[in-house]
Every structure is written in structure tokens, then in C-alpha cells.
N, C-alpha and C positions, 0 to 999 in steps of 0.2 A: 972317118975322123971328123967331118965338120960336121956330121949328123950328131957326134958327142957333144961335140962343143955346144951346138943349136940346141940338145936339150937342156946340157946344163946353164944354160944364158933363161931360157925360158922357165927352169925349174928354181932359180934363182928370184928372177919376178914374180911369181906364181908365192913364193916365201915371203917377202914384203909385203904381198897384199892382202896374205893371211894374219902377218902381223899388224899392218893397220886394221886392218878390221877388227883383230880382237882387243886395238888397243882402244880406239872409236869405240867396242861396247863397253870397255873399262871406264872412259869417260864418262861415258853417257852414265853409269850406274853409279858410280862415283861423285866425281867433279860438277857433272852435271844433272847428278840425277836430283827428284825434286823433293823437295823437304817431304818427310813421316808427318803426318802429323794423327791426332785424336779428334775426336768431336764428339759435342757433349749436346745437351740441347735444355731447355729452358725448363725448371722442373719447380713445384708449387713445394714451396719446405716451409719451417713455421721456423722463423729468424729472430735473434736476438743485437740488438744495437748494445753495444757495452763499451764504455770507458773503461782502460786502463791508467792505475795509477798508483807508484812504488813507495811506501811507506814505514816505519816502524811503530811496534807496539808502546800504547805511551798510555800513561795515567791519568786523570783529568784534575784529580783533587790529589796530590800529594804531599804529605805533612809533614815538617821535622818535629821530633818530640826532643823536645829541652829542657833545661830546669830553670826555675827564678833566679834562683839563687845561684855564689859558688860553694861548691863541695866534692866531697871525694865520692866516687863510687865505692860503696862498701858490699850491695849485691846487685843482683842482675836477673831479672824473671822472666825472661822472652829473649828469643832468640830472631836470626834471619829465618822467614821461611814462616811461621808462628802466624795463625792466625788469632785475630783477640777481638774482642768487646771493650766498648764503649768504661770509662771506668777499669778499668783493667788494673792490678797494680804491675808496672813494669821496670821500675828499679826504686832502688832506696840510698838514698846518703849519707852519708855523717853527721849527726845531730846531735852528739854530747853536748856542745857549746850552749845548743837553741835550747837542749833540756834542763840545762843549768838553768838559763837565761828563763826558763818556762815557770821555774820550781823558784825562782828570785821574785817573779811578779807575781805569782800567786801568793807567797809570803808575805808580801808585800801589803798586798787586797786585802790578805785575812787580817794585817794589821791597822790598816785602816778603816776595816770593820771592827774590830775592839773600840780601838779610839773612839768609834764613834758612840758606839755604847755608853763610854763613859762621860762623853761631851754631852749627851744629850741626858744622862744623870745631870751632871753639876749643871745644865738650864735648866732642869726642872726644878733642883733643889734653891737657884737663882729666883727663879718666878715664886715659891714658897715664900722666901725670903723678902719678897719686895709685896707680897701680897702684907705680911703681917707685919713693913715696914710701912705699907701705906694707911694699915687700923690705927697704928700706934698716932701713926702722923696726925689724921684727923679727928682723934681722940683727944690727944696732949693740945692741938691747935682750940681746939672748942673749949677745953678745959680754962684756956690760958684767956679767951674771950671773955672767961664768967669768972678771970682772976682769981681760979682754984689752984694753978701752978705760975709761974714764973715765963716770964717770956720766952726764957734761955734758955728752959727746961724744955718749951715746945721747938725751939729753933734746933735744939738738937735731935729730936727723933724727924724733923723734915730734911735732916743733912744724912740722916741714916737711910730716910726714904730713897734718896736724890743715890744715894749710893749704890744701893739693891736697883736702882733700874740699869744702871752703868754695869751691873755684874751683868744683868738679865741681856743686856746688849752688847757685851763681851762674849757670853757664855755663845748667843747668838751664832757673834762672827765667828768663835772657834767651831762652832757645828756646820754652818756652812765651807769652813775650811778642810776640814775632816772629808768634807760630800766631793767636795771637787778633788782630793787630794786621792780618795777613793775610785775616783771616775779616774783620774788618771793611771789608779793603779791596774783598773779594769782594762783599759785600754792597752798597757804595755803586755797585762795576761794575753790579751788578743791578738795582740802585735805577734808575740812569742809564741802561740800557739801556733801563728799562722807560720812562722818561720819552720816549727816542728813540721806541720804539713805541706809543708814545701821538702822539703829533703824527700819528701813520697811523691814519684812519678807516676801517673797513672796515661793511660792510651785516652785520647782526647775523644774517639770514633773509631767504632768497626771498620777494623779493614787488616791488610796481612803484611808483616815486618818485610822490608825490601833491603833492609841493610841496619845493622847493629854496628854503631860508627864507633861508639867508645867500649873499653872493658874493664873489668872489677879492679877497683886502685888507682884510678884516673882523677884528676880533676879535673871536674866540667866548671865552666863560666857558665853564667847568663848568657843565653840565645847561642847554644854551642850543642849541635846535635848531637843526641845519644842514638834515637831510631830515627830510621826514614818510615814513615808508614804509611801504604797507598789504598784505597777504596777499590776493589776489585770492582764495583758497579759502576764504575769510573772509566774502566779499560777500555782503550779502542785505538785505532789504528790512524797515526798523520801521513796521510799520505801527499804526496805531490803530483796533480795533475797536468800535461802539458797544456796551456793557456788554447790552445787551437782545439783541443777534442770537449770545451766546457759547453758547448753546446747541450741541453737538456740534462744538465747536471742541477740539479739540488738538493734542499733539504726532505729528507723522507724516500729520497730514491732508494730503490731495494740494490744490495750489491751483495758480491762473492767476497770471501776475503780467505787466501791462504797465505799459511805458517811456514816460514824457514822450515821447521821442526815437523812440520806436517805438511808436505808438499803435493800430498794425493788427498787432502780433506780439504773441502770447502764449506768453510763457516759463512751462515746467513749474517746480513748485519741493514741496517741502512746510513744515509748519508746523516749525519749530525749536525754540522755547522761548515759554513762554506768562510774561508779567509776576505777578504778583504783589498789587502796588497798582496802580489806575484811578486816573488823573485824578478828580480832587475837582469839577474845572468842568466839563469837557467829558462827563465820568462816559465815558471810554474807556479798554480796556485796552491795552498796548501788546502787541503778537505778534511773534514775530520770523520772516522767511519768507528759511529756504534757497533757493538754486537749484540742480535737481538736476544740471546743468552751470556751472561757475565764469564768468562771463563777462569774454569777452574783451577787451573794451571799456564802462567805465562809468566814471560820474561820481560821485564821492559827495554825497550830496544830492542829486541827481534824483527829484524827482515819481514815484509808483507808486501803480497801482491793484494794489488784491490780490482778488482772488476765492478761498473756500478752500469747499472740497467738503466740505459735511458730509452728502450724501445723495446716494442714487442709487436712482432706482426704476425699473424697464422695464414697458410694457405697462400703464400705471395711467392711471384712468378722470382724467380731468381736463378744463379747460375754461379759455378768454382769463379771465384774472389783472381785466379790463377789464368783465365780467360780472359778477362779485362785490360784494355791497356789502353795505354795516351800518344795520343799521334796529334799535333803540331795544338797542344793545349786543349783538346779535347778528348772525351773518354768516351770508349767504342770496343768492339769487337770484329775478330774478322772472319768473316759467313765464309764455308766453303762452297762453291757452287760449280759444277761440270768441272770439279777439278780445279779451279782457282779460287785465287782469295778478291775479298770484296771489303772493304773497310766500312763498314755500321756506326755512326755516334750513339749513344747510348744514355739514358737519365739515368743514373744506380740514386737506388736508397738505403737502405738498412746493411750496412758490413758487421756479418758475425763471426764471430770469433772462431766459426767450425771454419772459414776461408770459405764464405758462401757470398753471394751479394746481391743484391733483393735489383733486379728490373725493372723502372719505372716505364718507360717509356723508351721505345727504336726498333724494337724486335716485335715479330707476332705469334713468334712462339715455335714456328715451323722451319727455323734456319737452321742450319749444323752449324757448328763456332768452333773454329779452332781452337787446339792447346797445345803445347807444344812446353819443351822448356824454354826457360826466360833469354839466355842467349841465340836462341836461334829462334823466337817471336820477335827478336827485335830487328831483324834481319827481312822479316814478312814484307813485302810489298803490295803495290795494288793490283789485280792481274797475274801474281805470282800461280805455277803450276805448282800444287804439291800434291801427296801421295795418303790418302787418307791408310792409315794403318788400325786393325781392331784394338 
């Protein structure tokens, strides 16, 4: 009986210290076992430095088309969407008034071109008149000297003379009045003319209708859009760049630029013009990004990403963007070595956009480097054991 008892006291203990132990390797593998990590090691890639920066498509030259005048719309020859030429005719307006008004002043002209015909008969017929007012004059005047006629006799053909020059310089002023009255009437033809071609809209410059503001039956004012018309050679992208990444940003830099609308093309362009003043809130500057081809199709105000080249290195020592970290304001890596970690500072240059980043200087090339994901590299210490995994 105590021999049963003695085993099961013993078989008893014998059970606890199976279970500590298997709980001891649960820990161990567990709670205490040591980080997985990866290791990558220093590899020569050909890197790109690139500026991001989020934008919409915009116009550079874009023009309201209006009329002089007011009037009604009476047709319409271009629509949205409508590409046109310079000269183009693209609407017309109601003109009865101005053709009245047209057909009044030319009547007008033509009658002050008679007039003047006849003005200028009656001074020629005036200067006849005073030419054989003036023979008589010094005829009957000589006569009256050698007491062949009478005094009174000569005193009346020099009051005849004196007459005839008074017509000749009437006849005169009514011919220059006729000239001037004629210029004016030319004038008003020109006015009116111009008024007829003003009711005709034409496209001021090549480029493609972006909006058809008014329609047929309208009255437009003065300075009151009919078309918006934009310069396709004009298009290109405002983007906003964070004021921190304008390092090696300028004009002539080569960049990417993608479309809302095209999300897997990337169109070449380069930088255009650089702003000035940042945003006060956003602290961004605005850049303007050419396309080095016009495109053929866009929207203004569409969505753009811009990407702008500000480096290119080939063959330089680098390493995943995803290795890299900051420990107490310095930027480093951390070396596996016999199994633990070792904190590296590190000089990075060129970050490209594959999540690559160019090694200046701290490393010789021959280190393994941790990677790990982000929550549990920030957990790394110095001296930590961990577990390299393939």
C-alpha cells in the first residue's frame, strides 16, 4: 500500500517537470525566442532622385471670345470640343439695324458725291464769269481814261467784276463744304461698316473650344463670353511641390507626368517655370510642368502626378529604402553579426522611388543588414539576438 502511494507521489512530480519543461521550451520559442529577421546586403543599381509633386491640368493662354458689340445670337459655328483656326468664323448676330444704318451712309456719300459735281460746275462756271467780268472791267476802265465812255459806264462793269469774284469765292466755300461734308459721310460708311463686321465673330487663334458659354437667341453684351478657347501648345501641369523636397528643382528639369485618366502612362515633360511665393498653409510651391509633346486629348483640371528628376547616378552602392532607420536623430542601419545586432550610422544619398537608397558612406559593403517589418525594427536594440531567416 505505501509502495502505491510512493509511486503515485513520485509519478506526480515526474508530471510537473514534464510540464515545466515543455512550458520553458514554449517560452523560449515564443515569448522569448529571437526576432526572424532578412538580410540584404549592399548591391550597385543605377538610381533615380525624383521630386514628387500633385497637380492639375491647366492652360497657359486661355481666351474668352466676345463680341463689341450688343446683339442677339442669331447662328452658331463651333461647338465644345471643336478644333479651329485663327480667323475662323464662329458666330454671327443680328445686323438689320447696322445694315440699315450701312445702306443710310453710303446713300449718304453717294449724295455728297453729286453735290459735289455740281458745286464744282457752278465754280467753274463762277471763274468764266469773273474771268470776262475782269476784260470788260479793264476795257470800259481804259475806255473811260481816253473819255470814249462815261465814268458810270466804267464804274458799273468793276461792280460787275467785284461781283463775279464774290460768286468765285462762294462757289469756293460751297465746294469745300460739300469735301468735308463728304468725309463725313465716308466716315459714318466706315463706322457702319465696321458695326456690320462686328455682329461676325471670328476665333482670334488656333486652338480647341473648351466651352460654348452662350446659344442661338441670346443676347450677348460687350465683354460677355460666347467661347472659352484654349491653346493646346499651352497645356501643362500646376503642380504643388512640398517646399522641403525643392532642393535641385528647376527650370529645364526632365519629369514624369501621369493622368487621372491614364494611370499606367507616363508622359515626358520638363519643368517650365518655377513660382515665386509658397503657400503660407500648405508651405508648397507651385511649378509649372510643360509636355514635351502637346496632347491631344485633355481635360483641364484633371488630377496629375508629377515626378521631376533631379538626379541620376549609375552603378552606385545602395540598399532597400526599407533597411534604413533613425536612432536618437541619426540615420543608420543595423549589421547582423554572430547572431546579434549592431547599430551602423550611415550617409544616404539619392532616394529612388523603386524604395532603393544610394550609400554614401558607413558601410564597406560586406555587412548583412537587417530588415524586418517596421513594427518590430523599431523594437531592435543594440546587442539584440535575432534569428536570420532565408
Amino acid at each position: 500500500m505505501n509502495l502505491l502511494k510512493s509511486l503515485a507521489k513520485k509519478k506526480k512530480y515526474l508530471l510537473w517537470l514534464v510540464v515545466l519543461v515543455f512550458g520553458g521550451i514554449a517560452l523560449k520559442m515564443t515569448l522569448f525566442a529571437p526576432f526572424k529577421v532578412k538580410v540584404v546586403g549592399i548591391k550597385k543599381r543605377d538610381l533615380t532622385a525624383q521630386v514628387y509633386g500633385n497637380g492639375t491640368v491647366e492652360a497657359k493662354v486661355v481666351v474668352g471670345v466676345s463680341s463689341k458689340i450688343t446683339g442677339r445670337i442669331v447662328e452658331l459655328f463651333a461647338d465644345q470640343g471643336d478644333l479651329v483656326k485663327r480667323g475662323q468664323l464662329l458666330a454671327r448676330l443680328e445686323n438689320d439695324d447696322f445694315r440699315h444704318q450701312e445702306q443710310q451712309s453710303e446713300a449718304g456719300l453717294n449724295k455728297s458725291a453729286a453735290s459735289l459735281i455740281i458745286e464744282q460746275a457752278n465754280l467753274q462756271k463762277a471763274k468764266s464769269n469773273l474771268a470776262l467780268a475782269e476784260k470788260n472791267a479793264q476795257r470800259f476802265k481804259t475806255l473811260s481814261e481816253k473819255n470814249m465812255v462815261s465814268k458810270l459806264e466804267a464804274e458799273q462793269y468793276d461792280t460787275t467784276c467785284q461781283v463775279a469774284r464774290e460768286e468765285v469765292a462762294r462757289s469756293k466755300a460751297t465746294v469745300d463744304a460739300v469735301h468735308m461734308e463728304q468725309r463725313a459721310s465716308s466716315a459714318a460708311l466706315g463706322f457702319a461698316k465696321s458695326k456690320v463686321a462686328d455682329t461676325l465673330i471670328y476665333a482670334p487663334q488656333d486652338g480647341i473650344i473648351i466651352t460654348r458659354d452662350l446659344e442661338k437667341g441670346a443676347t450677348v453684351s460687350p465683354g460677355m463670353s460666347i467661347f472659352t478657347l484654349a491653346d493646346p501648345r499651352t497645356v501643362w501641369v500646376k503642380a504643388n511641390v512640398d517646399e522641403s523636397q525643392l532642393q535641385g528643382v528647376s527650370v529645364g528639369k526632365k519629369t514624369l507626368i501621369t493622368l487621372r485618366s491614364s494611370p499606367n502612362e507616363q508622359l515626358p515633360g520638363q519643368v517650365a517655370r518655377l513660382g515665386h511665393q509658397s503657400d503660407r498653409v500648405t508651405e508648397e510651391l507651385e511649378v509649372d510642368i510643360a509636355f514635351n509633346e502637346p496632347l491631344k486629348n485633355f481635360r483641364l483640371g484633371e488630377q496629375s502626378d508629377v515626378y521631376i528628376v533631379t538626379g541620376i547616378k549609375k552603378d552606385t552602392p545602395s540598399l532597400p529604402s526599407a533597411s534604413i532607420v533613425a536612432k536618437e536623430k541619426k540615420r543608420g542601419v543595423w549589421v547582423v553579426k554572430n547572431g546579434k545586432l549592431t547599430f551602423k550610422e550611415v550617409t544616404v544619398g539619392i532616394m529612388d522611388r523603386r524604395n532603393f537608397t544610394e550609400i554614401v558612406t558607413g558601410l564597406d559593403g560586406s555587412e548583412r543588414v537587417a530588415i524586418a517589418p517596421p513594427p518590430e525594427m523599431a523594437k531592435f536594440q543594440e546587442g539584440m539576438k535575432v534569428q536570420v531567416t532565408p
